[in-house]
C-alpha positions in Angstrom: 6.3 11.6 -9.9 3.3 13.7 -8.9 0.8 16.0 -11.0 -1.8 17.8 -10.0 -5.4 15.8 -9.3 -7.6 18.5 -11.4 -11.1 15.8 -11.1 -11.4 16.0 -7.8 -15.3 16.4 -7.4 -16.8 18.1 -4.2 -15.9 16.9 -0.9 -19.7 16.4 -0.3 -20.6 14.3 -3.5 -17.4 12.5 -2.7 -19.1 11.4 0.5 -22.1 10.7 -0.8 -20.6 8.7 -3.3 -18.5 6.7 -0.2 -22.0 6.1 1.5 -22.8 4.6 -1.3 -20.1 2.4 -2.0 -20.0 1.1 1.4 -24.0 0.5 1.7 -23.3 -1.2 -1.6 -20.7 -3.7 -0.4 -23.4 -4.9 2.8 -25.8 -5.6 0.0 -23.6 -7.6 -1.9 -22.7 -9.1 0.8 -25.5 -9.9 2.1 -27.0 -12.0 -0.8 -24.1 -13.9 -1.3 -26.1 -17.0 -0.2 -28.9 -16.9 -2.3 -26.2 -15.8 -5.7 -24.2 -19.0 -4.2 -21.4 -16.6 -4.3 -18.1 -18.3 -2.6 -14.4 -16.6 -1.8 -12.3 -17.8 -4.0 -8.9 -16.0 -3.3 -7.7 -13.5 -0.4 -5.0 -11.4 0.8 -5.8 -10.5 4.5 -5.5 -6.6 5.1 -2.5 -5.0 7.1 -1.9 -1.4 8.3 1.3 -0.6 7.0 3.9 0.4 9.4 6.5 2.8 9.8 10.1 3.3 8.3 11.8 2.4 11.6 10.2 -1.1 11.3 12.3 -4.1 10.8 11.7 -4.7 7.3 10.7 -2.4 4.7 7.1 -2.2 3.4 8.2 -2.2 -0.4 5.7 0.4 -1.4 5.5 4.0 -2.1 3.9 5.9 0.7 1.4 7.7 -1.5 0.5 6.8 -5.3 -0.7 9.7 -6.9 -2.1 9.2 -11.2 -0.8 5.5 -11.5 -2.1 2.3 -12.0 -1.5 -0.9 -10.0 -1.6 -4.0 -11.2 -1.5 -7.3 -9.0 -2.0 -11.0 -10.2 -3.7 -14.4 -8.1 -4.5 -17.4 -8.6 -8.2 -18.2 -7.8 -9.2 -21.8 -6.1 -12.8 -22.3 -8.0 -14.5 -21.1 -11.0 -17.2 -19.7 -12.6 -19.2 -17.1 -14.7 -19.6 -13.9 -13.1 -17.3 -12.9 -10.9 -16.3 -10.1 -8.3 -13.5 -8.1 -6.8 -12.7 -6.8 -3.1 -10.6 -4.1 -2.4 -10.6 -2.8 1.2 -9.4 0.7 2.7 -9.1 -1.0 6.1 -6.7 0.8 7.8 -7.1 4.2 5.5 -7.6 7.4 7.3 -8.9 9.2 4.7 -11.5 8.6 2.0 -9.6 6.2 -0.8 -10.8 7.4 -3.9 -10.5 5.0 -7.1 -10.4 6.5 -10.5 -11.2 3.0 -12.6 -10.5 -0.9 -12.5 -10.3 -3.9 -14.9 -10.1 -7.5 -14.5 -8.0 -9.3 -17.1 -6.1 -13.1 -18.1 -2.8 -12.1 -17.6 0.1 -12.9 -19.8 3.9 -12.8 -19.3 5.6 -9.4 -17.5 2.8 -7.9 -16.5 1.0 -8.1 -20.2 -2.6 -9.2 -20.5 -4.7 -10.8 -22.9 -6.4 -7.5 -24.7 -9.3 -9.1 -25.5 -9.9 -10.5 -22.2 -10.1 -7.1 -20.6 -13.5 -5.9 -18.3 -14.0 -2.3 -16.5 -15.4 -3.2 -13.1 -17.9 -1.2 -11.9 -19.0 -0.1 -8.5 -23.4 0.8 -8.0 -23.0 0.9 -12.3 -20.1 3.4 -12.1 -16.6 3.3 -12.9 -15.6 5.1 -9.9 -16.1 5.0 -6.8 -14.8 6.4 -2.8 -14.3 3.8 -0.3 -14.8 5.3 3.4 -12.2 4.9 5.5 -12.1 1.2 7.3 -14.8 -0.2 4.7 -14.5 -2.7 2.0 -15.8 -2.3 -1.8 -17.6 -5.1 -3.3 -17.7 -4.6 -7.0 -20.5 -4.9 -9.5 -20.5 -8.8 -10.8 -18.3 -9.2 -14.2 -19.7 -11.7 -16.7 -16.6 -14.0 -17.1 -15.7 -17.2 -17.6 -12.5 -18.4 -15.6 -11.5 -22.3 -15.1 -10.5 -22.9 -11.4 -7.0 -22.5 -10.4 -6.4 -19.9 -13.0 -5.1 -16.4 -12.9 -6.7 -13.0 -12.9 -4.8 -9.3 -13.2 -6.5 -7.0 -11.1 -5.4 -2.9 -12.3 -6.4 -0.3 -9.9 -5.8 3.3 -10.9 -5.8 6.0 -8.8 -6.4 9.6 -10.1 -5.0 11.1 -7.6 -2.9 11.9 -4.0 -3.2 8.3 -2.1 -1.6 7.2 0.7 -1.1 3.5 0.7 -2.3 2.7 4.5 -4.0 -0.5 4.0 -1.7 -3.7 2.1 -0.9 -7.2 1.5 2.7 -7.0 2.5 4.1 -10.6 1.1 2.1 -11.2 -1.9 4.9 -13.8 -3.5 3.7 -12.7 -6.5 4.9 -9.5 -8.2 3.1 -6.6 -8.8 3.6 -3.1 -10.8 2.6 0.0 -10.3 3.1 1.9 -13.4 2.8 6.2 -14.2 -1.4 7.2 -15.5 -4.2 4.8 -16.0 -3.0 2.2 -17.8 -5.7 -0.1 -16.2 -7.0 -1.1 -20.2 -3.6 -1.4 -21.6 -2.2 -4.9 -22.4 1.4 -4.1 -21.7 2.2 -1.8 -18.9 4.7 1.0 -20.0 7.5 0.0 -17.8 10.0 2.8 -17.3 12.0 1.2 -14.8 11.2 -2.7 -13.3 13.4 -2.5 -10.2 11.8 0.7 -9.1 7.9 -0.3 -10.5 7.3 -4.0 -9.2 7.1 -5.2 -6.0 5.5 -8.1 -4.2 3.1 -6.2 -1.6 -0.7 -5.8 -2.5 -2.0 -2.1 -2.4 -5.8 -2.6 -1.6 -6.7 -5.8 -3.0 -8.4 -8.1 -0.7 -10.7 -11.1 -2.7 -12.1 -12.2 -5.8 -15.3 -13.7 -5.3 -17.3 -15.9 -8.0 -20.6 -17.8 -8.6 -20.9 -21.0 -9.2 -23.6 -23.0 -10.5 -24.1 -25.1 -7.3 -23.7 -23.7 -3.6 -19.9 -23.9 -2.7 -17.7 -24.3 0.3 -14.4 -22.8 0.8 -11.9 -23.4 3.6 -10.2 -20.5 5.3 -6.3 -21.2 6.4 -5.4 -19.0 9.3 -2.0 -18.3 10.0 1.6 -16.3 9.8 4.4 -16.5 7.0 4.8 -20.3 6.8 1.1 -20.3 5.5 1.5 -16.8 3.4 4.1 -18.4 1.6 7.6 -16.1 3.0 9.9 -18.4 0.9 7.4 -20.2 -1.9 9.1 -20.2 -5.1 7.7 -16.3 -7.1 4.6 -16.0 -9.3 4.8 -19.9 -8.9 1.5 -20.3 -6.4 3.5 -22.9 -4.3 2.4 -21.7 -0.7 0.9 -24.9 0.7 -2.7 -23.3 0.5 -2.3 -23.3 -3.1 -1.8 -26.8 -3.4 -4.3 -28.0 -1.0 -6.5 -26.3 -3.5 -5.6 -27.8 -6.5 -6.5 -30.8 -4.2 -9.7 -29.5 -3.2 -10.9 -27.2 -6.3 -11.7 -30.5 -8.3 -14.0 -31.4 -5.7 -16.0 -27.8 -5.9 -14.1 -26.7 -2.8 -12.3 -23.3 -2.4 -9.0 -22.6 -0.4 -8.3 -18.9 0.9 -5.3 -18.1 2.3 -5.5 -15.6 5.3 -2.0 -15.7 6.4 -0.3 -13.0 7.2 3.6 -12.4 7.7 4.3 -11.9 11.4 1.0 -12.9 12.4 0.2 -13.6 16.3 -2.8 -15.3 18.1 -2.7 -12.7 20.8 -0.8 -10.0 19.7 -0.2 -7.1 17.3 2.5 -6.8 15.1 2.9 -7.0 11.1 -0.8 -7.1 11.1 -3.9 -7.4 13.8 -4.0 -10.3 16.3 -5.6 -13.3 15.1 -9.1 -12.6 17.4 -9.2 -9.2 16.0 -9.0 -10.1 12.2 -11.1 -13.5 12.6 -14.1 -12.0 11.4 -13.0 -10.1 8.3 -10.6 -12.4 6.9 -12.1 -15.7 7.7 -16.4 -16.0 9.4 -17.8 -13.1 7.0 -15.7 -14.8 3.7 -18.6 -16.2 1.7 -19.2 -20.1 1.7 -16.2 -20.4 4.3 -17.4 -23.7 6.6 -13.6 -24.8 7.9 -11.0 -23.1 8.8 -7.2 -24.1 9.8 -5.8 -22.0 12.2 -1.9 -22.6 12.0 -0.6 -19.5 14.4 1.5 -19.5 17.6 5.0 -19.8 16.6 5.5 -15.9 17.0 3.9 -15.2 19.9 6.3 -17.7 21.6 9.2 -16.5 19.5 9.0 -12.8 19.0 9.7 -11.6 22.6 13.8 -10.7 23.0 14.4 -10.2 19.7 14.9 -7.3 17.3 11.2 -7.3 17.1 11.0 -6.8 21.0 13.2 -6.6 23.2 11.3 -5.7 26.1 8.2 -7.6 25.2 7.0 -10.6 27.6 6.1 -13.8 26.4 3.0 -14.9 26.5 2.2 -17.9 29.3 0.6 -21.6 27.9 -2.5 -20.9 29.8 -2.9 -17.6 27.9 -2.4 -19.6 24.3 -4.7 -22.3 25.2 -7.0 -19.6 26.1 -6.5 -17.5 22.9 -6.9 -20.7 20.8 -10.5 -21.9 22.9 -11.9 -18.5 21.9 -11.4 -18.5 18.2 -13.2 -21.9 18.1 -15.9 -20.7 20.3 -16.4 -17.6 18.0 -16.3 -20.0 14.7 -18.5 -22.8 16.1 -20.8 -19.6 17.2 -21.1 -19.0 13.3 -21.4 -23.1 12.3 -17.5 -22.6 11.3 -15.4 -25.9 11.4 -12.2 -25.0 12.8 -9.1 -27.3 12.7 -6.0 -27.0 14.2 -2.7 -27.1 12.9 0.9 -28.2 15.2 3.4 -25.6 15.6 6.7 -26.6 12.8 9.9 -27.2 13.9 12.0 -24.2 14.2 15.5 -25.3 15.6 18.5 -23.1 14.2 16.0 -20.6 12.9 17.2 -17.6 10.4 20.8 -17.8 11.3 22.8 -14.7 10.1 19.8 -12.2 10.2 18.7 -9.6 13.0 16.6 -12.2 14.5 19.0 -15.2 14.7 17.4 -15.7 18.2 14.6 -16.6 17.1 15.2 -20.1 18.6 15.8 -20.8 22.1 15.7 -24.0 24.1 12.8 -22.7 26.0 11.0 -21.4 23.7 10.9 -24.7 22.0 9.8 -26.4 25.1 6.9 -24.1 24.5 6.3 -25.2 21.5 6.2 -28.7 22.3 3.9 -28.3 25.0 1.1 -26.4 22.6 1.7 -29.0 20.4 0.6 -31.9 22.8 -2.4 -29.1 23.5 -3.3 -29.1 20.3 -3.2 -33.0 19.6 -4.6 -34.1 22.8 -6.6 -31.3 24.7 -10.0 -32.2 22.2 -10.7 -28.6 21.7 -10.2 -28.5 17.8 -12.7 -30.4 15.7 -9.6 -32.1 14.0 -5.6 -31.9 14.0 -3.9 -31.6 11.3 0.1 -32.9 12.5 2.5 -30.3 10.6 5.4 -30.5 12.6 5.4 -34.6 12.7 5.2 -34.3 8.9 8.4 -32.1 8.4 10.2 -33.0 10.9 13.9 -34.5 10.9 13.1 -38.0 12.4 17.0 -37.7 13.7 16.1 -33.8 15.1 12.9 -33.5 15.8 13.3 -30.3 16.7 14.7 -29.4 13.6 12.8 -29.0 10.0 14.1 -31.9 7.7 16.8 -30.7 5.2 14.5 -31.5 2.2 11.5 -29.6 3.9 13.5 -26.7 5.0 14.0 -23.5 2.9 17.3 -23.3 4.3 16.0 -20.3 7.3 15.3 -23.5 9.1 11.8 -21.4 9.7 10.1 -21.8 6.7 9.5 -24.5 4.4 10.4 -24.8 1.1 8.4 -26.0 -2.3 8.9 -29.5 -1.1 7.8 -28.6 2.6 4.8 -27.0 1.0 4.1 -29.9 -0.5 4.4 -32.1 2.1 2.2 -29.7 4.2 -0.4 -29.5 1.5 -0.4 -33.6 1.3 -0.6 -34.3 5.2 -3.9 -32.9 5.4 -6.6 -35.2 5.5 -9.7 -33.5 3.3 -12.0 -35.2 5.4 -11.0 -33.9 8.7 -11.2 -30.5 6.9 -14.7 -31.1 5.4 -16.3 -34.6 6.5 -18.2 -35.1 3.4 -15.0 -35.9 1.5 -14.0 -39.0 3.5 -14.4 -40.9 0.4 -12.3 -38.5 -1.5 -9.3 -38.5 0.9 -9.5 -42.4 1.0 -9.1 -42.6 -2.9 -6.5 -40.1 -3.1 -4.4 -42.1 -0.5 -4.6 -45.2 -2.9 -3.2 -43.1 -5.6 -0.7 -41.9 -4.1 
C-alpha cells in the first residue's frame, strides 16, 4: 500500500537538514558526561540481507506513509530522556516524518496521556544521512527503571528498510499513515502488521541524578534472547538488570542473532561493531563478551558450505584484541564460556550444527577463556547449564528444547551465575548479600 510522498522538500534543504541532524547527534553525544546521561536499552544495528538468505527478515522491504511502533524495556530511570534511531546501513538519506515516545498498554495501545513528540535540533522532522545515528532532543519524562517505553516512528514517505534489529523478542507493528499520537493503532490485519524485527531503533538513553554505569553484553542469539519467552523481557540481560538497576547500574544488550567474533554474517563481526554498540554507549565501563559458538559452528552448514573454520590461535587472537581496544577506552571487559551445544537444532536446515570436533573446539576456548588470564574476569556459562551427566549437553531444564538455546529457566540461571562484582568491583558487597538471600 503505497501513495504518493507529495512533502518531499528540496533535495538540497533535505541535505542540509541531514548535516544537521548528524552534527546534532556528535553534540549530544559528546556531553553525555557532563548531562550524566547513561544507555539504558539497545538493539545493535544489522544490514538487512537478501531473500535467498536462510531465514526471512520479517519486514517489508520499503515502508512508504506508515507508522512503526516498537516497545523495550529500559534497565535505569529518570527524568529526561532520549531516543536513538540509526540509518547504519542505509544507502540513501532516511527521512523521518515525526516520532513519539509513550507508556505502552496492551496490543500495541498506549497510555494517551502519556504521549510526547520527540524532536530533532527543535523540529519534528528530521533526515538522517546515510550510516549516521540520530540523537533526539531530551523529553521531560519520568519513567521508573525496568519499565516500558513505545517508540512510533512514521515515515512520510518511500523507505527502504536497510538498517534493523532482526530478533527483537518483542513485537512490533507497523500500521498504514501517521498514527505516531494515536493510542490504539488501527490494525487492519495483525498477522500481516506485527513482527518482531526493529526498523531503525537503536537506544533510549536517560539522565539520572547521579553519574551512572551501564554494562554492555556482547554476544549472538543466546544473549539476544532467540527463544525467551515474547514481550516477556526474559533474555538473561534483562534479568541481570533487574539485578543490577536497583543498584543504579544499567544492562544493554548488544547481541545479535548470528553474531561472530571474526566474521560477517547476520550482522558485522564483533571487532567491527565494538565501537558503535558497546565503547561509544554512554556510561558503559564493563562489558561481557559471550561470542564464539558460530564461528566454530557455522562452517559446513546451510549457512556455509564452503566456508573454513576458523583455527584456536585465530579466536584467541580475535578475543586479545577486543580487550586491548576496551582497556584502550578504560572498558572492563569480561568473558563469558562458550554453552553446551550437543544435539543442536535437530530437524532444521542446520541440524549439523554440532559435530564432535567442533565441540573439541569449544572446549579448548573454553579452558582459554578460564585459564589464559586475558579477560579481567570469567563468568563460567557453560559449567552453569550444563548436564552434570552430559557435559556436553545443555541440562534438560536449561535447554529450550534446540539444545542451542536456553530457555526462561536457562536465562535465569545465566543471569544468576554472574558474579556483580566481577562485572563491576565496587559491588562486592552487593553480590555477597545477594548470595545469603538466595
Amino acid at each position: 500500500m503505497h501513495c504518493e510522498f507529495k512533502d518531499m522538500k528540496p533535495l538540497t534543504k533535505a541535505l542540509s537538514t541531514a548535516t544537521l541532524v548528524f552534527a546534532t547527534g556528535i553534540t549530544a553525544h559528546a556531553a553525555s558526561d557532563a548531562s550524566a546521561w547513561v544507555a539504558s536499552w539497545t538493539a545493535a544495528p544489522q544490514p538487512v540481507w537478501s531473500a535467498d538468505f536462510l531465514f526471512p527478515t520479517n519486514v517489508p522491504a520499503e515502508l512508504n506513509h506508515q507508522t512503526v511502533r516498537q516497545t523495550a524495556r529500559i534497565s535505569l530511570g529518570g527524568k529526561r530522556l532520549r531516543v536513538v534511531l540509526s540509518n547504519s546501513y542505509g544507502k540513501q538519506p532516511l527521512v523521518l516524518g515525526k516520532a513519539t515516545v509513550a507508556t505502552p498498554a496492551e496490543g500495541g495501545s498506549v497510555v494517551a496521556s502519556s504521549v510526547r513528540t520527540l524532536t530533532f535540533d527543535g523540529s519534528e522532522s528530521a533526515t538522517i544521512l546515510p550510516g549516521a545515528s540520530l540523537v533526539s532532543d531530551p523529553v521531560a519524562m519520568t519513567v521508573p527503571a525496568l519499565s516500558q517505553l513505545a517508540v512510533s516512528l512514521y515515515v512520510p514517505g518511500p523507505t527502504p528498510v536497510a538498517s534493523f534489529h532482526w530478533d527483537g523478542r518483542q513485537t512490533s507493528w507497523i500500521v498504514e499513515g501517521d498514527q505516531t499520537a494515536a493510542q490504539k493503532l488501527r490494525v487492519q490485519n495483525p498477522e500481516t502488521q506485527s513482527t518482531t524485527a526493529r526498523p531503525w531503533l537503536a537506544g533510549i538513553q536517560v539522565e539520572s541524578e547521579q553519574p551512572a554505569r551501564a554494562v554492555a553484553v556482547l554476544g549472538d542469539s543466546i544473549t539476544d534472547g532467540a527463544t525467551a519467552s515474547l514481550d516477556k523481557d526474559t533474555r538473561w540481560p534483562d534479568l541481570l538488570a533487574a539485578r543490577l538497576a536497583p543498584h543504579g547500574v544499567s544492562v544493554i544488550n548488544a547481541g545479535i542473532s548470528g553474531a561472530r567474533l571474526l566474521a560477517d554474517g547476520m550482522g558485522v563481526n564483533a571487532l567491527a561493531r565494538l565501537d558503535r554498540d558497546v565503547l561509544s554507549q554512554p556510561g558503559v565501563r564493563s562489558v561481557i563478551v559471550l561470542l564464539g559458538i558460530n564461528d566454530i559452528s557455522w562452517a559446513g552448514t546451510a549457512f556455509g558450505r564452503d566456508a573454513q573454520r576458523p583455527t584456536f590461535a585465530a579466536l584467541t587472537a580475535g578475543y586479545r584484541q577486543l580487550i586491548t581496544q576496551a582497556h584502550s577506552r578504560g572498558v572492563r571487559v569480561i568473558g563469558g564460556t562458550l554453552t553446551p551445544f550437543e544435539g543442536a537444532l535437530p530437524g532444521t536446515p542446520l541440524d549439523d550444527y554440532y559435530q564432535p570436533d567442533k565441540n573439541a573446539l569449544r572446549e579448548q576456548v573454553n579452558e582459554w577463556i578460564r585459564h589464559s588470564g586475558a579477560f579481567d574476569a570469567v563468568i563460567d556459562f557453560d559449567a552453569a547449564l550444563r548436564d552434570p551427566a552430559h557435559p556436553h549437553k545443555m541440562a534438560q531444564t536449561f535447554d529450550s528444547g534446540d539444545h542451542l538455546h536456553p530457555g526462561d529457566e536457562g536465562n535465569r540461571a545465566m543471569a544468576d551465575v554472574v558474579n556483580l562484582g566481577d562485572v563491576l568491583p565496587g559491588l562486592n558487597s552487593v553480590s555477597m548479600k545477594e548470595n545469603v538471600r538466595n
